[in-house]
C-alpha positions, 0 to 999 in steps of 0.5 A: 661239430658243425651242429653244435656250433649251429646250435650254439649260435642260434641260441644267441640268436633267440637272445637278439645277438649274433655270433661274431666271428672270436665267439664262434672261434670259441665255441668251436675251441670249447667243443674241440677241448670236450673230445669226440666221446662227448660230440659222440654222445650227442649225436647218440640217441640211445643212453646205453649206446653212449662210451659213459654207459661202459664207464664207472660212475664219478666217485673220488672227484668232480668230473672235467667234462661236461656229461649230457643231461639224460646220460647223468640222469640215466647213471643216477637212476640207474644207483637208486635201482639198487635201493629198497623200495622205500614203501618196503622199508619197515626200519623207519618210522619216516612217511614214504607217500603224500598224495599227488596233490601234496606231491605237485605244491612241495614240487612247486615250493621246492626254491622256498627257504624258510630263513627269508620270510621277507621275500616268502611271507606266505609260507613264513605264515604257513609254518607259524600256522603250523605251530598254533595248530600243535599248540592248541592241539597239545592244550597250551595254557599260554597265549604267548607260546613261542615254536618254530618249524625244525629240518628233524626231531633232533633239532628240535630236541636239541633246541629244547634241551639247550633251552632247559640248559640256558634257564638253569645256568640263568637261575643258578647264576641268579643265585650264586650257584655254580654252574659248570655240573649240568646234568640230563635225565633221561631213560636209556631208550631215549632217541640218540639225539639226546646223547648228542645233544649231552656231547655237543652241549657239554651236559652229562647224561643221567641214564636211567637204566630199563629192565625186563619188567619196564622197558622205558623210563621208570619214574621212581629209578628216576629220583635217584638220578636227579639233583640240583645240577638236573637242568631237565628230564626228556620223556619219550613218546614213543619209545624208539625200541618198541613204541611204548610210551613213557609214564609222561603224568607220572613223571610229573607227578614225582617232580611236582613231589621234589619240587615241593621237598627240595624246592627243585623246578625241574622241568621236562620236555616230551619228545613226541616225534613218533606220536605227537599227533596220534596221541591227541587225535586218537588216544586223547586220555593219555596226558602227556602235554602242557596240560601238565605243570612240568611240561615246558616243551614238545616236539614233533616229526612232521615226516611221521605221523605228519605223513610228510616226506623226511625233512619236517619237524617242530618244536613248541615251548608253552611261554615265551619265558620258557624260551631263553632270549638269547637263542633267538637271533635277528638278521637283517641280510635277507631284505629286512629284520627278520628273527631266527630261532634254528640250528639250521638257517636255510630250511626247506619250504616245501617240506613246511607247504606239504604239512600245511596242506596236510593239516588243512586237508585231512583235519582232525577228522581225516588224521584220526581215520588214518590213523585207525587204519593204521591200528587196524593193521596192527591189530592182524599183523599183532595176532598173525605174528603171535599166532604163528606160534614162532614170535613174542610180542613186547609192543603194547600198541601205544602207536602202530609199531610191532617190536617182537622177538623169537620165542624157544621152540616147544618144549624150551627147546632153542631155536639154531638162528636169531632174529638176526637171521630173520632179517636177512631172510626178510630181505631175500622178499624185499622187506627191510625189518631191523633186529636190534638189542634192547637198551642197557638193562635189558640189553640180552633182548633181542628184537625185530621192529615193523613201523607202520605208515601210510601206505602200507595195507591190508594186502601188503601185510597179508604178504608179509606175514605169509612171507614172515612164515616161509623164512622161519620154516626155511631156517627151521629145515637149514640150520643145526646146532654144530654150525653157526647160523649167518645171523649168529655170526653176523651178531658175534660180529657186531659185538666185537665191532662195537668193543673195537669203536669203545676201545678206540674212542675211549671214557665219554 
């Protein structure tokens, strides 16, 4: 107790004050309340000998006492062991390694909100050099374009499509048009956000169903989905379920022909989180931007092929007209006028100072090499995994993303485990891969997806494909028809799951 009174006092004697004799009462008082465990973790060197080390982890409430640094450090450390390595993680197309250089400058902005430019002009300008970059790289015709640095994709989708909304009630109400029926057109593998932005936004949802010949949007199943309430069409680049991109030119195409046959403007807006930087730099034929007349708005995940850490978004619209006026707001509490365009107010800095960097310091030409990289492994895992003779390939290589699914055995003869089961199997060597079904429409598809990032190379692929092999011989020799397989049943499981939730939750 002693010590910690000693050390109490010269603490305030640093400050240029002495402890009178009620403020050492009270230190001595506040110290007696904490106990004898607490003093005893103190005087303790070693975590793992303090009483905390044999307690469970705080969980339901906020914990009285005080617990000493590097014992509440040790527990929290000692919850992420337990977790995937993050560069394992094949799930997620979210970048997991920045180069140290990136790593120290995020470290250093970590303070930094970006809704108070006036006191962080610098990187205020960072994000809107940002912007101009991704304007300029997805060929804006405007001078005027308006965008904003978002925490995710899905804001920045959610912007987008509130923007469509917005212009078409104004139009509508412009022309003595109800406006209470607004619809959104979009393909059933369009990101979820989507269907969230139809629930929280009060639009309804105008899916267009995929089919086994088509797993994305089809322009023409589009038409029939499309009326004078259509506020807007979302194409995906790329398809969350298998990386394919959507026929964004032939999209416009068809619009541009109901334009000029019902004097419809329908405009679109292209959700490019997966490849809105890989498609220019490396595949700039594909067109998919402002270079097309329908094409009002594109967003991007910075925390992707921006190879960014999770937490980095944008959103561009190609005029300001395209911008209702009304989203953006002006505040004046932070120092002076300042306008704010998010869902969010406060944002994080750092993530923006990281994308910042990341574009200065690779360029376009060090994007492109990277990105190459990544294709090159896509390329020997695409024909390793086929030539295990085990797995069908329905990606097409639009971006590094490899959706496969099990094929019969010789003969056609069905195999007794899914692919449910291979993930599991893959987990036992520490890869995490997800199995999924395909989207309505196509939904008895079944399907395994490896997303391809920074830092997963030649080797590691090696690895996993040799890996890969070993859980589908071991499931060859373990599992019989008489017997449901732990995949199987784990599938049978999540259907009935899913009924449940429809039941409780009822018609959307």
């Amino acid at each position: 107790m002693q010590a910690v009174v000693d050390a109490s006092k010269a603490v305030l004697q640093a400050g240029g004050r002495q402890a009178g004799p009620e403020e050492e009462e009270a230190i001595r008082a506040g110290w007696g309340q904490a106990g004898a465990d607490e003093e005893e973790e103190i005087s303790f060197e070693p975590v793992y000998a303090t009483r905390t080390a044999i307690r469970p982890a705080p969980t339901e409430e906020i914990p009285e006492r005080i617990m000493p640094a590097r014992v509440a450090k040790a527990m929290v450390h000692d919850m992420l062991e337990t977790d995937y390595n993050p560069r394992l993680n094949l799930s997620t197309f979210i970048n997991s390694y920045m180069e140290p250089e990136a790593e120290e400058l995020m470290h250093a902005a970590a303070a930094i909100n970006m809704a108070d430019s006036a006191q962080y002009p610098s990187a205020a300008e960072m994000e809107k050099r940002c912007v101009q970059f991704l304007a300029r790289l997805w060929h804006c015709p405007d001078v005027d374009f308006m965008g904003t640095g978002c925490v995710g994709s899905s804001e920045g989708c959610l912007l987008g499509g509130l923007a469509m909304k917005k212009r078409w009630q104004q139009a509508r109400k412009a022309a003595g048009l109800p406006t209470d029926k607004p619809n959104l057109v979009f393909s059933h593998v369009a990101q979820v956000c989507w269907t969230k932005f139809c629930v929280y936004f009060d639009v309804e949802p105008h899916y267009v169903d995929v089919s086994h010949d088509c797993l994305v949007l089809d322009p023409e199943k589009m038409r029939a989905h499309i009326d004078e309430n259509t506020i807007g069409v979302v194409c995906m680049m790329a398809s969350t379920y298998t990386g394919q991109y959507e026929p964004v030119q032939e999209v416009d195409r068809v619009l541009e022909e109901i334009r000029q046959e019902k004097g419809w403007d329908i405009p679109i807006h292209v959700d490019a989180a997966n490849a809105g930087l890989i498609t220019p730099l490396v595949q700039p034929d594909v067109v998919f931007d402002f270079r097309l007349k329908h094409v009002v708005s594109i967003n991007v995940s910075g925390h992707k092929y921006g190879l960014v850490y999770c937490g980095c978004a944008f959103v561009v619209w190609r005029g300001h007209h395209y911008l209702p006026r009304d989203m953006v707001f002006t505040v004046d509490y932070l120092g002076k006028e300042e306008r704010n365009l998010t869902l969010n107010f406060s944002r994080p800095g750092a993530q923006i100072v990281g994308q910042y960097y990341n574009f200065i310091r690779f360029g376009k030409e060090g994007l492109r090499r990277t990105y190459h990289n990544l294709f090159y492994i896509y390329k020997f895992l695409h024909r390793s995994i086929v030539d295990t003779g085990h797995f069908e390939m329905l990606s097409t290589g639009d971006v590094p993303v490899l959706a496969f699914r099990l094929k019969p055995r010789e003969g056609g003869k069905q195999r007794n485990y899914n692919e449910y089961d291979v993930m599991m199997g893959l987990s036992e060597h520490h890869w995490m891969v997800p199995a999924y079904k395909m989207a309505p429409g196509a939904s008895d598809i079944h399907l395994l997806r490896v997303c391809l990032r920074v830092g997963f190379d030649l080797k590691m692929a090696q690895l996993f494909v040799h890996n890969l092999q070993k859980v589908v011989e071991k499931l060859d020799r373990h599992t019989c028809a008489e017997v449901s397989s732990p995949g199987q049943t784990y599938e049978g499981e999540q259907e009935e799951r899913g009924r449940e939730f429809k039941q409780r939750a009822g018609p959307c």
